[in-house]
C-alpha positions in Angstrom: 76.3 101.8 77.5 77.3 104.0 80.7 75.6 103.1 83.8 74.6 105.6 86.8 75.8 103.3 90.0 75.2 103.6 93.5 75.7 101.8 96.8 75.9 101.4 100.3 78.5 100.6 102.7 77.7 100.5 106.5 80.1 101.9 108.7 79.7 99.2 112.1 82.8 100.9 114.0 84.6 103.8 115.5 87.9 102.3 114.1 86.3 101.7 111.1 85.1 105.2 110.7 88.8 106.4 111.6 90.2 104.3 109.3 88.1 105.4 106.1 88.5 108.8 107.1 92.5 108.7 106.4 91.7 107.2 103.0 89.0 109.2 101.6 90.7 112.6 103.3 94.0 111.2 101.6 96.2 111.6 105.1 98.3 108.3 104.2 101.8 108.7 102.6 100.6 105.7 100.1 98.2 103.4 99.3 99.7 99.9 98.6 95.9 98.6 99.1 94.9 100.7 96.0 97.5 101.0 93.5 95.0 103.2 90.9 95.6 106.3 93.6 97.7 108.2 91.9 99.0 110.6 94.6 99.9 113.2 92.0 96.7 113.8 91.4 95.2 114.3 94.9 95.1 117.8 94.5 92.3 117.3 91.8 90.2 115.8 94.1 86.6 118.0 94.8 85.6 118.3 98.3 82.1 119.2 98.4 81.4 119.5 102.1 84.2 119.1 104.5 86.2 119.9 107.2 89.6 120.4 108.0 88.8 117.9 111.4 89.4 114.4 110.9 86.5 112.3 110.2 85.9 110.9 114.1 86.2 114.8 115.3 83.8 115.7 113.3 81.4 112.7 114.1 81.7 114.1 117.2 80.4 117.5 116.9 77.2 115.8 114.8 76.3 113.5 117.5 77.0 115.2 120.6 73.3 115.5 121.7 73.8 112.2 121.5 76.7 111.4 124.0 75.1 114.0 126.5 72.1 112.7 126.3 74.5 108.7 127.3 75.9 110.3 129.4 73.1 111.7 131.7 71.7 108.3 131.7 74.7 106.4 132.5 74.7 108.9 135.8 71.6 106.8 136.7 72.8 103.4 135.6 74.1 100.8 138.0 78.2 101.0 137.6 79.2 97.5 136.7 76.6 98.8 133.5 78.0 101.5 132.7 79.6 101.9 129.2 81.5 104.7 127.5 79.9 106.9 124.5 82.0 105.1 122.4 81.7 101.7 123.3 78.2 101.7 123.5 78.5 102.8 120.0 81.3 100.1 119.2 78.6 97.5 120.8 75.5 98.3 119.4 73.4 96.6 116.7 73.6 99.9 114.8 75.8 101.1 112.0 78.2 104.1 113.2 77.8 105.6 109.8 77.0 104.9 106.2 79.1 105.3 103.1 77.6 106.2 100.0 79.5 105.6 96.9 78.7 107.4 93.5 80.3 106.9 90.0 79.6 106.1 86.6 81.3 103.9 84.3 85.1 104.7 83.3 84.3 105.8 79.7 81.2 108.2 80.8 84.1 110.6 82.2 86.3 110.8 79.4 86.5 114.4 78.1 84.1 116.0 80.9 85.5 118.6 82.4 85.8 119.5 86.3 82.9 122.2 86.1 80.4 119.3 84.6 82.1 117.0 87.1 81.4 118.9 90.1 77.5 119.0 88.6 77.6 115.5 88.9 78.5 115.5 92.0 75.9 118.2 93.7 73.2 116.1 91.8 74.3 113.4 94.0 73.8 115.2 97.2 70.2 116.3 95.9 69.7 113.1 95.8 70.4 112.4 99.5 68.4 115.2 100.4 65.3 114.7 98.2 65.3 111.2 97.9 66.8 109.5 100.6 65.5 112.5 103.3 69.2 113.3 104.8 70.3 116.9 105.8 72.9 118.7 105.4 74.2 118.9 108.8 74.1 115.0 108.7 77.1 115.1 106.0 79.8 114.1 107.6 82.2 114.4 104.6 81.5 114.2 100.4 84.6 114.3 98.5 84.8 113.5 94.6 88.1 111.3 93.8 89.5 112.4 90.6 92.9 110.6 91.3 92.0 107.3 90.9 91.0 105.7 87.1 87.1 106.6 87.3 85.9 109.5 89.5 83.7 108.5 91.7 82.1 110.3 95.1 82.2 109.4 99.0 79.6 110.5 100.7 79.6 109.7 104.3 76.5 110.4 106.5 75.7 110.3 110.3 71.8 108.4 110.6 71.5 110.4 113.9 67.8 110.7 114.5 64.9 110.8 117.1 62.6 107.8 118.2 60.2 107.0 120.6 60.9 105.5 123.8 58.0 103.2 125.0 60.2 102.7 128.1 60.8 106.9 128.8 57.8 107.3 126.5 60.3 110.1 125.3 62.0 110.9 121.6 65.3 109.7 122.4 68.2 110.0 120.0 69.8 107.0 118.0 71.4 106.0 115.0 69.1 104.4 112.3 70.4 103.9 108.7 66.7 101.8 108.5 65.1 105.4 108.7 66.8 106.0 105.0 67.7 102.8 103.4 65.1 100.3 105.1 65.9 97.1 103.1 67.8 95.5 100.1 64.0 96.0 97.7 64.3 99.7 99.4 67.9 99.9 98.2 66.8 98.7 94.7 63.9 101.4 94.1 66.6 104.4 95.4 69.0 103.2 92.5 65.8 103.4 90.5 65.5 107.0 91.5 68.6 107.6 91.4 68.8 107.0 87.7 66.2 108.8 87.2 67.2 112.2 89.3 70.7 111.9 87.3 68.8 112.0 83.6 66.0 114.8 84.9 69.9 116.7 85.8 71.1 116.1 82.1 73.7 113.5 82.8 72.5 110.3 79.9 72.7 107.3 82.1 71.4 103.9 82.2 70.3 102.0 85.5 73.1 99.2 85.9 71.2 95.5 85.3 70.5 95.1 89.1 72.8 92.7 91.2 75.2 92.0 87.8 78.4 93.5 88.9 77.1 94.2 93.1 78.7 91.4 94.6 80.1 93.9 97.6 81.7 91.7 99.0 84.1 89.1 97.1 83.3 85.5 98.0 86.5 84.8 99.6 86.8 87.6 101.9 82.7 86.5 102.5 83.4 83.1 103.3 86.4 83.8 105.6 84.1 86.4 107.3 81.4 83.5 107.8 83.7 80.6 109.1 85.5 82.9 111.2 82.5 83.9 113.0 80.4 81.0 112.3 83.6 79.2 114.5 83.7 81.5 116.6 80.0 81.8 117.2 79.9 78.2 117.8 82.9 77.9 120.3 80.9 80.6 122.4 77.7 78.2 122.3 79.9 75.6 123.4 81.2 77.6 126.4 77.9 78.9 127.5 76.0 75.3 127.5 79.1 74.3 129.4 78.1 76.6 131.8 74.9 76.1 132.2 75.2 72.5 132.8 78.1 73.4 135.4 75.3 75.6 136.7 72.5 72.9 136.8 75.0 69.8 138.2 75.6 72.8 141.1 72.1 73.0 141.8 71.4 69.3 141.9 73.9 69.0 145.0 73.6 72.1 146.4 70.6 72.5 149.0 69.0 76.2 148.9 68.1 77.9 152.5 64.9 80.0 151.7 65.8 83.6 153.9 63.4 86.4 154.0 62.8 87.1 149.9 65.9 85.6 149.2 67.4 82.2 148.5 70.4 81.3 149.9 72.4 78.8 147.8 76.3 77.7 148.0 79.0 79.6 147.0 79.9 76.9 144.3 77.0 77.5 142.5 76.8 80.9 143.1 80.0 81.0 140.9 78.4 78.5 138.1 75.5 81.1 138.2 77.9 83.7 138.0 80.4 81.9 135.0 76.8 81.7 133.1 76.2 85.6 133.0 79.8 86.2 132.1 79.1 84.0 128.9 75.9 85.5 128.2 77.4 88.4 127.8 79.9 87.1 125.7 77.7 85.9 122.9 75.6 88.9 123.3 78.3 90.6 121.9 78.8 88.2 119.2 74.6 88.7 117.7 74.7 91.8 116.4 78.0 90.8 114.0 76.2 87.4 113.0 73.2 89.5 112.2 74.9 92.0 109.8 76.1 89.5 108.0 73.0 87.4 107.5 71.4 90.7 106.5 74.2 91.1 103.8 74.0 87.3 102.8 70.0 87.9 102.1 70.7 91.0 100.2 72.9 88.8 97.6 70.8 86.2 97.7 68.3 88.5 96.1 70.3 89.3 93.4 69.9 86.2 91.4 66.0 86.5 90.6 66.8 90.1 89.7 69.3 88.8 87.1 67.4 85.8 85.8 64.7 88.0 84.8 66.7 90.5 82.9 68.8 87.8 81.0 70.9 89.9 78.2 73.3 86.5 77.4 74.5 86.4 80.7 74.1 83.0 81.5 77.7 82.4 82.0 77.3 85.3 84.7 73.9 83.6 86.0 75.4 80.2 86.7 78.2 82.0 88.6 75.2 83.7 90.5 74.0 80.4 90.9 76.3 78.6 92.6 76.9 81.9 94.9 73.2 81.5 95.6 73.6 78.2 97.3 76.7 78.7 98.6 75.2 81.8 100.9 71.7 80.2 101.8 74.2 77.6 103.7 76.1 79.9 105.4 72.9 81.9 105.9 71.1 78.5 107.1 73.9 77.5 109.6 74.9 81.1 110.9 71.2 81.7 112.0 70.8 77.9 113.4 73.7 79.2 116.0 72.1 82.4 116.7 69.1 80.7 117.6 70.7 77.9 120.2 72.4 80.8 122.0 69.2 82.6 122.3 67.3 79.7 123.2 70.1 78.8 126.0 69.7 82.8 127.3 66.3 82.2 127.1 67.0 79.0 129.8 69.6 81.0 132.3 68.0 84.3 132.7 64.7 82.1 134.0 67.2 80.0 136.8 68.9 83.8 137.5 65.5 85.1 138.1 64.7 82.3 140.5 67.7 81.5 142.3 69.7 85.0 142.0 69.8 87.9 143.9 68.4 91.4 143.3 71.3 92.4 141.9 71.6 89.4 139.4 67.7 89.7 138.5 68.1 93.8 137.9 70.6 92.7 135.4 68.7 89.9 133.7 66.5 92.7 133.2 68.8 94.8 131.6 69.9 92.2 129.2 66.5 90.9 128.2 65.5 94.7 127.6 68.5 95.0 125.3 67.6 91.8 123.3 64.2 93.4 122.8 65.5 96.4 121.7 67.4 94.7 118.9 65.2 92.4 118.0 66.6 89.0 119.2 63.4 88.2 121.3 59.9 89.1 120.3 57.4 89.6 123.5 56.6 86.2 123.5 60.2 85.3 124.2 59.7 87.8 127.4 56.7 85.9 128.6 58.8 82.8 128.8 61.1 84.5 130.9 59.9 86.7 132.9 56.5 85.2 133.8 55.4 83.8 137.9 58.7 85.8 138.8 59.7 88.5 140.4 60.5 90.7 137.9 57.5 89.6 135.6 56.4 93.2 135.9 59.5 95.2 134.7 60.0 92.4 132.1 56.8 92.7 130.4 57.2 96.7 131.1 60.2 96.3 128.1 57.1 95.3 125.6 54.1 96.6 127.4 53.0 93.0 128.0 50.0 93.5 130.0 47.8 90.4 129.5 49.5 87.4 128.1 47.6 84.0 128.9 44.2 84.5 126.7 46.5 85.2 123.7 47.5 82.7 120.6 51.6 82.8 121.1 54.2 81.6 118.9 56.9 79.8 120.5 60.0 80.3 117.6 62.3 82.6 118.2 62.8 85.2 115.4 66.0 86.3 114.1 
């Protein structure tokens, strides 16, 4: 049997995007990472839409209503949170791109020439126009490799779209691979489609047995992904309840002098307060990387049902499966129970910052509450918690239009 196969691979940085770029645009003197490129054949290779820019200068000129439109609101943001185009990027819970990779199995290709080839390969792109709901302008680059052992296509696209802004109440621009590929089950019904779009074209393919050969990531590279972050994760939870009890023996000795709206406390625990912040923003920065890969684990978890219910002989293949299951759902169990402590502890010291800080120090715990709203580490009820019989209550509950909050049924768990 030949199989039609299709998948995903998000593009989470700048460097990364850089880095993929000099492979798929062949701008490396060799390839010791990939010893099928035959570098002979490179000149075979079928560029379908490109440019002679690199890949990050053209990513550029597709999101620079983007950058200007970061850029005119960093004018009106606060210096110490100010960030760059790009490192906003970097930091963000969003993918910077997303790499789509066609092929077929190796014996499919024998004998076709490059004219059928390059059908193939257009087919794809309708595909990504019709089915997924890209544009064109979105391509960033789709190149057919015909110098490794199987053809096979890179598509990479920019998820540069509009949404609305309850804060603005404006469309503002972002980057939103959910817009075309919402979900692992979403990712399943495109390859269905997919399939399907490829036979309608002429091209005799089966649809692969779902999850049998989509491990996407190999399990030791997975597990040293999850144990290096799961560690490091976990050394940053350690840090930040540190400071927090620093924070809470400093208040215990210190006496506060109530003057005018503000509260005037030692410079000690000023400090404490201000060593609490600096670690909240540290493991702020580690979330979004703990929750792409709990969103990858889930996706492979998923797998196994798929395969147990098309059992063709594979049992050998579905006790592998198996013991992968398990293995994940730990790494999945103990990767969230972090996330959630460190949320729970934010949760804790942007309440004492609203009470004891100044206006400065609340304006930011504002800031930082808004972006954990925005990427879905607290829900509004998480919101209430903090920013209720405070100061800020108002802009707080502005983030999630919160307008009345104590005649409703809440639910206290935070959701990750």
């Amino acid at each position: 049997m030949n199989y039609a196969i299709f998948r995903s691979e998000p593009i989470m940085t700048l460097r990364d995007l850089g880095q993929i770029g000099a492979h798929n645009q062949r701008k490396k003197e060799a390839y010791k990472s990939n010893p099928d490129i035959d570098m002979g054949k490179s000149s075979d290779n079928i560029v379908l839409i490109g440019s002679e820019l690199s890949y990050l200068e053209r990513y550029m000129e597709i999101v620079k209503p983007y950058k200007e439109e970061h850029e005119e609101k960093m004018n009106s943001t606060r210096e110490n949170r100010r960030k760059s185009f790009n490192k906003m990027l970097d930091d963000s819970n969003s993918v910077v791109a997303d790499e789509l990779i066609f092929t077929a199995t190796n014996e499919y290709f024998k004998g076709k020439d490059t004219d059928i080839i390059k059908k193939w390969g257009n087919t794809c792109l309708d595909f990504i126009y019709k089915d997924l709901g890209y544009e064109k302008w979105q391509v960033l680059n789709a190149t057919i490799h015909m110098d490794e052992t199987t053809p096979h296509l890179h598509c990479v696209l920019v998820p540069l779209v509009k949404k609305f802004d309850k804060r603005t109440n404006t469309d503002r621009y972002t980057l939103s691979k959910k817009r075309y590929i919402r979900n692992g089950e979403h990712l399943r019904e495109l390859q269905d489609k997919y399939c399907e779009r490829l036979n309608n074209a002429g091209f005799e393919l089966d649809r692969g047995i779902r999850g049998s050969k989509n491990i996407h990531l190999k399990m030791r590279e997975y597990k040293k992904l999850t144990k290096k972050l799961g560690y490091e994760m976990n050394k940053q939870n350690i840090l930040l309840q540190k400071s927090v009890d620093k924070l809470e023996e400093d208040m215990k000795s210190s006496k506060e002098t109530i003057v005018g709206d503000y509260i005037k406390i030692k410079k000690e625990t000023y400090n404490s307060m201000k060593e609490v912040v600096k670690e909240t923003k540290n493991s702020l920065e580690k979330v979004p990387q703990m929750e792409y890969l709990i969103t990858e684990m889930s996706n492979h978890i998923k797998t196994y049902d798929d395969l147990d219910k098309k059992n063709f002989g594979m049992k050998k293949e579905i006790e592998q499966l198996k013991n992968r299951n398990q293995e994940l759902e730990e790494e999945n169990s103990f990767l969230k129970h972090i996330i959630k402590s460190v949320l729970k502890n934010l949760k804790k010291i942007f309440r004492k910052i609203l009470h004891i800080g100044n206006e400065e120090d609340r304006n930011l715990v504002v800031d930082e509450v808004s972006y954990c709203y925005d990427n879905e580490l607290y829900n509004k009820n998480d919101l209430i918690d903090i920013g209720k019989d405070t100061s800020k209550e108002k802009a707080i509950f502005n983030i999630a239009g919160i307008k009345d909050y104590r005649n409703k049924d809440r639910d206290n768990d935070i959701s990750i």
